[in-house]
Each structure stands twice: as C-alpha cells, then as structure tokens.
C-alpha positions as CSV (number, residue, x, y, z in Angstrom):
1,X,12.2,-19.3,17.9
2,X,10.9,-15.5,18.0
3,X,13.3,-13.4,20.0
4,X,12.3,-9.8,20.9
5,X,14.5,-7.2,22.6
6,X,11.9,-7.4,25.6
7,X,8.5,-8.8,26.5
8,X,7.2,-5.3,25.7
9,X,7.9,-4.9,22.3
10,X,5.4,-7.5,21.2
11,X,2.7,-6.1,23.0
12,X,2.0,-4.7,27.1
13,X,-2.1,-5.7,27.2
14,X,-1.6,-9.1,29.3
15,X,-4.3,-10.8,27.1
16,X,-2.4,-10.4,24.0
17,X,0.7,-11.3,25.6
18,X,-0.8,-14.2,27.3
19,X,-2.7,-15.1,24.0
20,X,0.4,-15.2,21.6
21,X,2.8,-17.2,24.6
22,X,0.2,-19.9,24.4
23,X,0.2,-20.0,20.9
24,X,3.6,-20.0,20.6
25,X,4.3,-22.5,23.4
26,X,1.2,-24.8,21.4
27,X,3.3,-24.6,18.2
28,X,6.6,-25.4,19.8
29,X,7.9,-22.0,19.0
30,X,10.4,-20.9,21.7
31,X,10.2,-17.1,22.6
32,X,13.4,-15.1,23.9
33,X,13.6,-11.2,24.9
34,X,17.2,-10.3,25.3
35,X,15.9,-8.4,28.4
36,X,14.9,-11.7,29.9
37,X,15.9,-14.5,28.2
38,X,13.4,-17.5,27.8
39,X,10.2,-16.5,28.6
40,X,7.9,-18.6,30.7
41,X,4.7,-18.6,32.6
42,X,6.2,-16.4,35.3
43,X,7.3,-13.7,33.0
44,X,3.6,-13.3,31.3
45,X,2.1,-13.1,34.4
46,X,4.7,-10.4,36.4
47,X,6.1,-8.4,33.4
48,X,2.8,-8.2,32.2
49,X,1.3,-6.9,34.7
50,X,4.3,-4.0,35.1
51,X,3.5,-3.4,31.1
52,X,0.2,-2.6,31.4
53,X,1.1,-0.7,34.6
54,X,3.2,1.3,32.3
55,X,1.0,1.9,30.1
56,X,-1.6,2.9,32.2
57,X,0.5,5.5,34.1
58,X,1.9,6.3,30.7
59,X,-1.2,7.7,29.3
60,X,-2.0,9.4,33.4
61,X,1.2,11.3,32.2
62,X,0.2,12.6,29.3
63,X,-3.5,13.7,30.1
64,X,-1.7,15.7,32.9
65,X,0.8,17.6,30.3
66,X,-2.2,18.0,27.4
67,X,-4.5,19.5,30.5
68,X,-1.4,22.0,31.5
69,X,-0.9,22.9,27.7
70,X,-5.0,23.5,27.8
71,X,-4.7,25.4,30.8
72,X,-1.8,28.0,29.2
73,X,-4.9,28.4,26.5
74,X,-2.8,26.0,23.8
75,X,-3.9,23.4,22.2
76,X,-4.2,20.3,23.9
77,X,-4.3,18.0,20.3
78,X,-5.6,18.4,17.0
79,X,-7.0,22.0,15.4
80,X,-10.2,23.2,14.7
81,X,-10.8,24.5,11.0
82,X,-10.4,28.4,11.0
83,X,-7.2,28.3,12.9
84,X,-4.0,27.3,12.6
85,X,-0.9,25.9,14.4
86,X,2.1,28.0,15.1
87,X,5.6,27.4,16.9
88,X,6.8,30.6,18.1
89,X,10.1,31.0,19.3
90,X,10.4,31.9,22.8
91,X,13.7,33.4,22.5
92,X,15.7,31.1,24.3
93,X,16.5,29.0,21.2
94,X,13.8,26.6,21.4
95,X,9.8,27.0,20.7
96,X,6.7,27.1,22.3
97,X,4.5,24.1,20.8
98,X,1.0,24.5,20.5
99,X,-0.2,27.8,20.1
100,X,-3.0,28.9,17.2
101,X,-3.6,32.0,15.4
102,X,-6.7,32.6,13.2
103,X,-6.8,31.3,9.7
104,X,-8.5,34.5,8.0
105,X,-9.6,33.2,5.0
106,X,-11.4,29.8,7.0
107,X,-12.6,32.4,9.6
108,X,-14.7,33.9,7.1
109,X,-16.0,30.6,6.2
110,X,-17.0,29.9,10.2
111,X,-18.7,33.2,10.4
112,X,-20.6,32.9,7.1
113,X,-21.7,29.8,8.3
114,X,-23.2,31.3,11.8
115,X,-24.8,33.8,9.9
116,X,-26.6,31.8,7.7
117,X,-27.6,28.6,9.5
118,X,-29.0,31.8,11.8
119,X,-31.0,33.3,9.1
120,X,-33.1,29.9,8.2
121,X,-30.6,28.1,5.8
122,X,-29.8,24.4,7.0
123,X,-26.5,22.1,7.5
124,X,-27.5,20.3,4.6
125,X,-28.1,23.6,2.2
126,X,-24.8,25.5,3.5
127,X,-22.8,22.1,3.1
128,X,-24.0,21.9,-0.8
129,X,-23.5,25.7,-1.5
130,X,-19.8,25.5,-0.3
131,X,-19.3,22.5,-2.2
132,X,-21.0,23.5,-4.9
133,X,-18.4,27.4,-4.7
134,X,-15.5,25.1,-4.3
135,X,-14.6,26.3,-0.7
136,X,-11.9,24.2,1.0
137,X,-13.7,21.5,3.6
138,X,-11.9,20.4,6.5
139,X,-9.1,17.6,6.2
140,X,-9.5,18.2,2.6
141,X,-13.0,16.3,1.7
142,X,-16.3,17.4,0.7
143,X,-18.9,19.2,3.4
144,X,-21.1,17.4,5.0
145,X,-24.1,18.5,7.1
146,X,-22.8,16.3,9.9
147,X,-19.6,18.8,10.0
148,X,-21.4,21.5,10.3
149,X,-24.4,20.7,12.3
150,X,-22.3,18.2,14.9
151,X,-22.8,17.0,17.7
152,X,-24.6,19.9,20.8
153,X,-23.9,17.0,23.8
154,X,-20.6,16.6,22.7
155,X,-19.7,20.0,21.1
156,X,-18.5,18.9,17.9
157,X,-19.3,20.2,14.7
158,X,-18.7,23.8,13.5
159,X,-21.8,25.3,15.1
160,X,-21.0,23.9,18.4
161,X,-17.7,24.5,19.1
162,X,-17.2,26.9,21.6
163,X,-13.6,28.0,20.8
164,X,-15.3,30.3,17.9
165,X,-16.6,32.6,20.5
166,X,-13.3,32.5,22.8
167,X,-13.6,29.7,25.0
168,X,-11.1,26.4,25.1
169,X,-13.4,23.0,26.4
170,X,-11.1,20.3,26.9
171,X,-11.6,16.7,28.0
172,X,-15.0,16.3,27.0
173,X,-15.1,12.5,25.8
174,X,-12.4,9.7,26.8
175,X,-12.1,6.5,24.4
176,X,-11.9,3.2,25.8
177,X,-10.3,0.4,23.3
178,X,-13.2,-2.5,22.2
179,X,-11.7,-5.8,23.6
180,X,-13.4,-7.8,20.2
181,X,-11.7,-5.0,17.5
182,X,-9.2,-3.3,19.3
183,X,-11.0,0.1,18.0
184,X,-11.5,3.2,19.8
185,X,-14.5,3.7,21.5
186,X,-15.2,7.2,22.8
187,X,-17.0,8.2,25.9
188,X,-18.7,11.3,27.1
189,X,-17.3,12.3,30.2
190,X,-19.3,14.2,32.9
191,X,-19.2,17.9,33.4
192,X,-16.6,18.0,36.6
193,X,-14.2,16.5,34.4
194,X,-14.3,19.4,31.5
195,X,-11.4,22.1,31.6
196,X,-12.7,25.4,30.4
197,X,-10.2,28.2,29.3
198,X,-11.0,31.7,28.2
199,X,-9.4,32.6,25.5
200,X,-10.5,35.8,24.1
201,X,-7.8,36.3,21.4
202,X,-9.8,33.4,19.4
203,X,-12.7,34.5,19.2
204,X,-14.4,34.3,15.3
205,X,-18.1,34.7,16.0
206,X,-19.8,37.3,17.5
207,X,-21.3,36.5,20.5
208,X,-24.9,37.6,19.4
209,X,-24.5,35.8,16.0
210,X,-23.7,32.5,18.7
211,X,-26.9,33.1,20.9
212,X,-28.9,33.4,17.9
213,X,-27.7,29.7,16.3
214,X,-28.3,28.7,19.8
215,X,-32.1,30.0,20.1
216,X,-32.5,28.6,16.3
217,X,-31.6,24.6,18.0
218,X,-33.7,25.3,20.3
219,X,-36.9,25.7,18.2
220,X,-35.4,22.5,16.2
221,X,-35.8,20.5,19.3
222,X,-38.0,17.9,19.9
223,X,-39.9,18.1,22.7
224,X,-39.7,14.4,23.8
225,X,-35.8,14.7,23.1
226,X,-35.3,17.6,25.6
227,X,-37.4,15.4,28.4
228,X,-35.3,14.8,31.1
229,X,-34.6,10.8,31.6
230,X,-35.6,10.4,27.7
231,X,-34.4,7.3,25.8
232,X,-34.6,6.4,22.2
233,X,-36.4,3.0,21.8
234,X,-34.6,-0.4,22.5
235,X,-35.8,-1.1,18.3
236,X,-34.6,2.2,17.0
237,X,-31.1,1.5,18.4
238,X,-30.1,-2.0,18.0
239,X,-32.2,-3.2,15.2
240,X,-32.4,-2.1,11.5
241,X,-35.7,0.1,10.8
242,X,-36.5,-1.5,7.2
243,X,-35.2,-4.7,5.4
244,X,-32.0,-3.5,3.9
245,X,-31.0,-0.5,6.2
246,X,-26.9,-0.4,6.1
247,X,-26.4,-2.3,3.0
248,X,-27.3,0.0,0.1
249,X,-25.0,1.6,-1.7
250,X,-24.4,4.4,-4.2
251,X,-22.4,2.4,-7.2
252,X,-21.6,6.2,-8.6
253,X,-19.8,6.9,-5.3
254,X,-20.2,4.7,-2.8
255,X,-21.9,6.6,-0.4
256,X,-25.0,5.4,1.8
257,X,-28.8,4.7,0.3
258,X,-31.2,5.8,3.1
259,X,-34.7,7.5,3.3
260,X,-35.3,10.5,1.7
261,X,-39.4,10.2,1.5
262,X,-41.7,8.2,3.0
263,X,-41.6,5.6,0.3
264,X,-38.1,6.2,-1.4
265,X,-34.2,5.7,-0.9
266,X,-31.2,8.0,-2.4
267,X,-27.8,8.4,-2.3
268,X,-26.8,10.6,1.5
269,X,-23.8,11.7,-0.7
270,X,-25.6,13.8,-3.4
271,X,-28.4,14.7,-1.3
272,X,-26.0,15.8,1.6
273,X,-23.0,16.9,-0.3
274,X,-24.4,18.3,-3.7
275,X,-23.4,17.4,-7.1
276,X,-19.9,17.9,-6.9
277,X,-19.6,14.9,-4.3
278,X,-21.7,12.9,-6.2
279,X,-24.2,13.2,-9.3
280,X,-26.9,10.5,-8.8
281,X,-29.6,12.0,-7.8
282,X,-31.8,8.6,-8.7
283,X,-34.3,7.3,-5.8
284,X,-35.6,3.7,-5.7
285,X,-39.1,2.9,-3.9
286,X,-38.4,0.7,-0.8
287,X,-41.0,-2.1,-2.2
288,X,-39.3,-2.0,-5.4
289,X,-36.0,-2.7,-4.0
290,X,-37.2,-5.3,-1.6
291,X,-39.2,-7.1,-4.3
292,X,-35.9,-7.0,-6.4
293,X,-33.5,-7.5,-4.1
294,X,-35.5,-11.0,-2.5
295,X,-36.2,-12.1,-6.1
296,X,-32.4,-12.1,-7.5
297,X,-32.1,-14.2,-4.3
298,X,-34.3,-16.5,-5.0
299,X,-33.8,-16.9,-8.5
300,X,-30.4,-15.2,-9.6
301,X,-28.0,-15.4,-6.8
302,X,-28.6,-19.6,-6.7
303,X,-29.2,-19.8,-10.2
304,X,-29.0,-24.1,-11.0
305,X,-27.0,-23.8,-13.9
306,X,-24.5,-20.8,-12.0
307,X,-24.6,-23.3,-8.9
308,X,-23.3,-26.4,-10.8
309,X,-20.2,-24.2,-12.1
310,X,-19.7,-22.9,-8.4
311,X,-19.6,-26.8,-7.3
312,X,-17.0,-27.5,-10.1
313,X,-15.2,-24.9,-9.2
314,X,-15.2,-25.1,-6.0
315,X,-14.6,-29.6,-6.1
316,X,-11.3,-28.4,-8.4
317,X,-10.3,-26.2,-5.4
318,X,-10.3,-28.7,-2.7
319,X,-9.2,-31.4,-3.9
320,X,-6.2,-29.5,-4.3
321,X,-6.2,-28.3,-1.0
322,X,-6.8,-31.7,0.4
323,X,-3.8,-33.3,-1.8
324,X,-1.4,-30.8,0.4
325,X,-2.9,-31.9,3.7
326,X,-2.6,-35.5,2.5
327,X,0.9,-34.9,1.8
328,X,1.9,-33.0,4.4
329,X,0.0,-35.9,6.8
330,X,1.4,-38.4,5.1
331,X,5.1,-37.0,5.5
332,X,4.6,-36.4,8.8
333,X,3.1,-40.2,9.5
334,X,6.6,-40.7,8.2
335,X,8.6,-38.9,10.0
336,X,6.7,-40.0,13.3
337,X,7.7,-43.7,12.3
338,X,10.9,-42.9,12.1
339,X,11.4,-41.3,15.3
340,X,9.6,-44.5,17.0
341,X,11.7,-47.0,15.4
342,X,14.9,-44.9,16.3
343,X,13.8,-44.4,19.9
344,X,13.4,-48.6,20.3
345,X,17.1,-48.9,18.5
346,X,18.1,-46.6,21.7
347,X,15.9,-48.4,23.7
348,X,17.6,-52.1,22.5
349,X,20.9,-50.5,22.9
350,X,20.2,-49.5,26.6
351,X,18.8,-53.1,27.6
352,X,21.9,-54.3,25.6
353,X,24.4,-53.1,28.1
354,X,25.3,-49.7,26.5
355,X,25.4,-46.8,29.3
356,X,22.2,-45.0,29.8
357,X,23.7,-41.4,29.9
358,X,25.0,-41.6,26.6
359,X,21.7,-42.4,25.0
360,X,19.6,-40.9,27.7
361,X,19.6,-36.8,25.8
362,X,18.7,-38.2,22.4
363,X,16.0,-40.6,23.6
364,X,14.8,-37.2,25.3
365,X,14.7,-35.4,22.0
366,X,13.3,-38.2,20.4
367,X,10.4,-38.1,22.8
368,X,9.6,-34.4,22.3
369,X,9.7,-34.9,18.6
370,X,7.3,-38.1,19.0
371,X,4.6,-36.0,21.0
372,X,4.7,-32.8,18.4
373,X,4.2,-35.1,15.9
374,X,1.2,-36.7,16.9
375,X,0.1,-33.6,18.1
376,X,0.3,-32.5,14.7
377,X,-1.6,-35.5,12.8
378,X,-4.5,-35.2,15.4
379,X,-4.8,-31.4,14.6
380,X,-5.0,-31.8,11.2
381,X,-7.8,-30.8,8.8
382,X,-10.5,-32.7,8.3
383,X,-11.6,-34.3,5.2
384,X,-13.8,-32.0,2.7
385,X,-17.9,-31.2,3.5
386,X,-19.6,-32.9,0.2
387,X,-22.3,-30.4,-1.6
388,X,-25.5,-31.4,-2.4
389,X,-26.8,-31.3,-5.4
390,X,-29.6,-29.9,-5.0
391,X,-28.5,-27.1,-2.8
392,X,-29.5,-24.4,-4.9
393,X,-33.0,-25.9,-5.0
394,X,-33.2,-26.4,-1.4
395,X,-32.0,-22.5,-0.7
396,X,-34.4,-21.5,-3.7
397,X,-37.2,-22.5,-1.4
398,X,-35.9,-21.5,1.6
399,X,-36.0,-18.7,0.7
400,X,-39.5,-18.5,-1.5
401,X,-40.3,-19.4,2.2
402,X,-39.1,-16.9,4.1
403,X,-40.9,-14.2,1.4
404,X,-44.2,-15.4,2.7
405,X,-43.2,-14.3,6.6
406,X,-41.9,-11.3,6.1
407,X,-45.0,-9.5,6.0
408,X,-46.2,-10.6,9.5
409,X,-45.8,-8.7,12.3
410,X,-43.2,-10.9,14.1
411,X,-41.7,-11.5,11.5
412,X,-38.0,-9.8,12.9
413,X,-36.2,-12.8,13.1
414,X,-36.7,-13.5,9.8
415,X,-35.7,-9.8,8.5
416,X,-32.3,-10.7,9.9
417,X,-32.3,-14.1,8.4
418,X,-32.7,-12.2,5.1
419,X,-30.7,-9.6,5.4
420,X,-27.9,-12.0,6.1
421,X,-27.9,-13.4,3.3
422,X,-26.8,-10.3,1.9
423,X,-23.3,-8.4,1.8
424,X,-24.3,-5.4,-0.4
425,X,-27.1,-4.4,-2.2
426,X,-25.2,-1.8,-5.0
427,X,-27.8,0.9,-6.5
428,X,-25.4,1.9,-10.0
429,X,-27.0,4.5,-12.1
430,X,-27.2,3.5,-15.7
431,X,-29.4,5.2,-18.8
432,X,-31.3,6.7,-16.6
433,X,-32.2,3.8,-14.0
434,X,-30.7,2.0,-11.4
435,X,-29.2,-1.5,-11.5
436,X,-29.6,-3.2,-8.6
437,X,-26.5,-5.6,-7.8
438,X,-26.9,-7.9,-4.7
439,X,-23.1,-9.1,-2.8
440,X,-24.7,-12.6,-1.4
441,X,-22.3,-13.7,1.7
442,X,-21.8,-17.3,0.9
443,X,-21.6,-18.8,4.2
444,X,-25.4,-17.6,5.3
445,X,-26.8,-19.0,1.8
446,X,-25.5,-22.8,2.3
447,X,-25.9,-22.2,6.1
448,X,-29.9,-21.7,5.0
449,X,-29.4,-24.5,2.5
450,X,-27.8,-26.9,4.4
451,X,-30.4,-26.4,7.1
452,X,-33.5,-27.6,5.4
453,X,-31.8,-31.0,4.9
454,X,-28.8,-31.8,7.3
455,X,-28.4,-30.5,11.1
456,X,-24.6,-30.3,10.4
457,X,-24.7,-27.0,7.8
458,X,-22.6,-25.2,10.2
459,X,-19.9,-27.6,9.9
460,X,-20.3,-27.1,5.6
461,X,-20.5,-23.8,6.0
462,X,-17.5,-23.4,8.4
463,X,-15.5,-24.9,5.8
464,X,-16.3,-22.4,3.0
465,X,-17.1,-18.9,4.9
466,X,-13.1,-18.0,4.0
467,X,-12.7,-19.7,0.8
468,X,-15.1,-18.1,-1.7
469,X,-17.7,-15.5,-1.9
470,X,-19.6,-14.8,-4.6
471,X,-21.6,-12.0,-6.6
472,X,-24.5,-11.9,-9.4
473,X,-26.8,-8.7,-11.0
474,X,-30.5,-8.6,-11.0
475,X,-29.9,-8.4,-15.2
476,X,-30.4,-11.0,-17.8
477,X,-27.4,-12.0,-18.1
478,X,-25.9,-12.6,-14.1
479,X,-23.0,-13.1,-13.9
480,X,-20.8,-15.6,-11.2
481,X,-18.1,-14.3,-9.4
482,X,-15.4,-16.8,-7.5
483,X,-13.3,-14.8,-5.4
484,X,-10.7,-16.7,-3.0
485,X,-10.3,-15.0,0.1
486,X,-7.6,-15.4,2.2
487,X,-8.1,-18.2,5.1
C-alpha cells in the first residue's frame, strides 16, 4: 500500500498521475490519500484534472504579481551582475522585497567592459583578461565570452542587457517543460508580450558608450543573418558538422574540443576562458583524431583477448543473476501450487455440504492470489542472450567496413552509425601530446556485431545496454573497464 495525504502530493500532471496508478494497480499495490481514501479510476481522471487546473492558474498568479513587482521597477526574479538585492524597510514593520541598488565595484567591471568591447577588443579577449586579473565572474565561475557577448534576440549577456542603461525588459522568453525529460525548455515570446520599465536610477553605462557597442554588432553582422525570413540550414541544425562533433573532451578540464582552425580541434575552455580555467592549450588535426579514434575501434576497443575476459566476466555475472530469477520463479511456482491445492480443499469442502458463506471470502482471496501469481511467472525475465564467440571479430569488420564509406558523399548515415559507437572521445594532455581515450557505448558495438550474423541483436543488446559499459586507450597497453550500471 502507498498512502499520500492527497492525490496531489505525488504529482498534479495527469500523465504522471495516471502513469504511476497504473503501475501501482499492475503491481497490486493499493494507493490511499487521506483526502480521499482509495483511489480509483474516477479520482485520476477528476482530481487530476482540478490539479493541473491548479497548477495552471497557480503559475497565471504569479506571472501577474512578478509583472506588478516589474511594473513598481523591482525585480521580477533573479539579479543581473553589477547590482544587488536589498530589502528596505518600509516603515511599517515589514519590508519591501525586491528592490536593487548598484554594486560599485561590479559596475566598474560592466562599464569597463562597454568600453572595451567598443574600442575593438572581443568577448573572448575581455573574458581571458578578467580571468586572467582575477576579477569576480558571475555566480562565482570563470568568464566566458558567451556571458559577455549573449544573446541580442533574447537580450542576455552583459552587452545586451538593457537595464545597464536604465531600462527594466521583463517577460521576454517563457519555458515550456519537455514531455520526454521533464526539463525546461525556454521560448522567446513576441514583442506585445514584453513589459518595459524606465528605470533611470540603474543606469551603469552611458548611453553613447551603449550606441557605440550597438553600431560595433552591427558591422559584426552577417549579411545573410540580418535577411528578413533567414534560416540556418536543416544540416547545420540537426546534424553534427564533422565525425565526432559533441564528444570530445578536454581530459585537463573537461571542457568541449571544437574547431579552432580549419584543420584543428582545442579545448573551448582555454581558448575561451584563458589559462586560469584551463591550461591545455594542445590542438589535435581532425584527420588525426578520426584515423585514431576509428582505429582503437577497430582494433583496441574489441580487442580478441580483452573480449574473451569481457565474456567471462560478463557469463559469471549472469548466471548469478539468473540463479535469483530461478529462485525467486521457482518459489513463486510454489507458492502458486499451494494456493490451487488449498482452493480445491475449499472447493471439496463446499460440495461436501459445508456452508458456502463461510468458505466463500477465503476462496476469494485465494483467487486474487492465484491470478497475481501467474501474472508474475509469465512476466518474468527471460533466459540469458548467449555471446558469440566471434563477436569481436564480427564487430572488427564491421567496422573495417564502415571506414571504407565514410568518405563518400552519402555517407551520413553511416557517420551516425560511427559515432554511436562512441560515448566519449577524451583528448588528456600528457608530455607534451595528447592521449586520445575512446568511452565505446556497449550496446551500439554488439548491436553492430550482432547484426552481421543474427536479425535478433536488438534482443542481445537490450539485455546488456544497463548492465556493463566499457572503456579502453588508444596506448599499448588498453586497458578493460567493467562498470555495472544500475538496471
């Protein structure tokens, strides 16, 4: 039983009340709020609806008091660096929330800023020179050129934010929740929904010094971006640009790897940040890394000799596994006999001349036990997916294979073949050069494996995705890594 002081506590979206009721009710588990008692169909479906009603008016509320707040020229949420938070007493024993003041010593931060990114310096120069003078960054980490140069569509970022020259712009995106991860997804919203307040008594820049970083952006412009109707490319936005976009990383920091020439990766961090974020300042050619990175594929990550120590490993593993699923099977096989032979003693009793509403309860009880059971031995787990034992060879050609496409010009849907495959590729600086370390994700390489030989990989691979991953270097000595994960 899971009992609740009301429906609402567990959760007031109606999919993820719905969701856990019929999990609950598949298990057998019986679920009681001590607002309504036993919960059934009917509650889900009303006081779900009335929850999410809640919630929705709920959050109408409070948009309406930040928006007032905005309007009074206080802050509507959050703080911008260069000012700070003060509750003032209003002299009738309570305080007035929300009101900001200027921070002196991060206003002369904001303005030195202006002033240079005006005079020629850019984001990424300013960010390094601040870090490099150990000046405070905001929320305490490093600068960035992303935190100073922003966002101009959305006004974020310190050169964009228009409450350094006096004026409070409120309500400029909205965030919707993703369905899939339950994250925040935020949404510009149009112009007629913006609330703009003057308020003079926060101004930091000069208002020439903010015309002048606005005429600079302009000149940065592209001239295709500033096309009205312009759209970046379907390929630029949903696919990778090169092989192993979004899966390098810095092994001195753990920053991002991406271009920094036209035929060379480095570490965003030190290039972005300077040296006190991060002090590998090493580049890799991209054909060097993609000759390395498919090679310890091919030949390190599914090594034969590695491989046979996985299967060991891995054999030792599941048979213990199994041996708990056989015994708990086998104790519930048990138990269902029981509860059949004791509902034919009732049964006997019944035809024997005893009275029926003596017996008539238990056999009841009897007969919900009976149908869990068997509910139970058909769900259980399947035996073990047997390993070939050539699998390493079989992937080893696979993906010699795949090599040989990948320079063609249609060769995309073999680029994310490949790069599935792969978890991580981590660039760690040592004497001088880089070690490349490739993360292989487990369930792709027997997926690929299993393929070339057996239509039902997905079942093997199904089986092992959340049981073990495993790791190897590009060195002489790789090295393989079981790690259980949890299922």
């Amino acid at each position: 039983m899971v009992v609740a002081e009301a429906l609402d506590r567990l959760s007031r979206d109606q999919e993820n009340v719905a969701a856990l009721f019929k999990r609950l009710r598949f298990a057998g588990i019986q679920l009681v709020t001590l607002a309504e008692g036993e919960i059934s169909e009917l509650h889900v479906g009303l006081k779900g609806t009335m929850n999410a009603l809640f919630l929705k008016d709920l959050a109408d509320k409070t948009r309406r008091g930040l928006r007032g707040r905005v309007e009074a020229g206080r802050s509507g949420g959050g703080n911008a660096y260069g000012y700070q938070v003060v509750n003032p007493s209003s002299g009738k024993g309570d305080q007035t929330r929300g009101e900001r003041v200027i921070h002196p010593a991060e206003a002369a931060v904001v303005r030195r800023i202006f002033q240079e990114y005006a005079d020629g310096a850019s984001p990424r120069w300013i960010a390094m020179r601040l870090n490099a003078e150990g000046t405070a960054a905001p929320r305490a980490r490093a600068w960035g050129a992303s935190a100073i140069n922003g966002n101009r569509a959305r006004g974020t970022g310190i050169l964009n934010n228009e409450l350094y020259v006096g004026r409070l712009v409120w309500n400029r995106p909205h965030y919707v929740k993703d369905p899939d991860t339950g994250r925040r997804r935020s949404r510009a919203n149009g112009s007629e929904g913006l609330v703009s307040v003057e308020v003079p008594h926060l101004r930091i820049a000069p208002q020439e010094l903010w015309d002048a970083v606005r005429a600079r952006q302009a000149t940065l412009d592209r001239a295709d971006a500033t096309e009205p109707g312009h759209k970046r490319t379907f390929w630029s936005q949903q696919r990778p640009r090169y092989l192993f976009s979004g899966l390098m990383r810095c092994g001195a920091c753990g920053g991002g790897y991406s271009k920094i020439s036209a035929t060379a990766f480095g570490c965003s961090t030190a290039r972005n940040k300077g040296p006190t974020a991060c002090t590998n300042r090493l580049t890799i050619r991209r054909d060097v890394l993609e000759q390395t990175v498919l090679e310890g594929l091919a030949t390190r990550l599914m090594d034969p000799a590695l491989f046979a120590e996985f299967v060991t490993a891995f054999t030792t593993e599941w048979n213990r596994l199994q041996g708990e699923i056989a015994g708990e099977r086998a104790a519930h096989a048990a138990e269902l006999e029981r509860v059949r032979r004791q509902s034919e003693r009732l049964i006997d009793a019944i035809a024997d001349g005893a009275p029926p509403a003596m017996v008539n309860d238990r056999l009841r009880e009897l007969d919900a036990r009976r149908v869990k059971l068997e509910e139970r031995i058909a769900t259980a787990a399947k035996p073990a997916p047997r390993l070939h034992p050539n699998l390493a060879q079989l992937y080893r050609q696979k993906v010699a294979d795949l090599t040989e496409v990948l320079a063609k010009d249609d060769a995309a849907e073999m680029r994310e073949l490949i790069r599935g495959l792969v978890e991580a590729v981590a660039l760690v600086p040592e004497d001088g050069k880089l070690r490349v370390e490739i993360r292989g994700e487990l369930a792709s390489i027997l997926a690929l494996a299993e393929g070339a030989r057996n239509d039902k990989g997905a079942g093997v691979t199904g089986a092992l995705c959340e049981q073990i991953k495993i790791a190897a270097g590009t060195g002489n000595h790789p090295q393989l890594t079981l790690r259980p994960v949890a299922c």
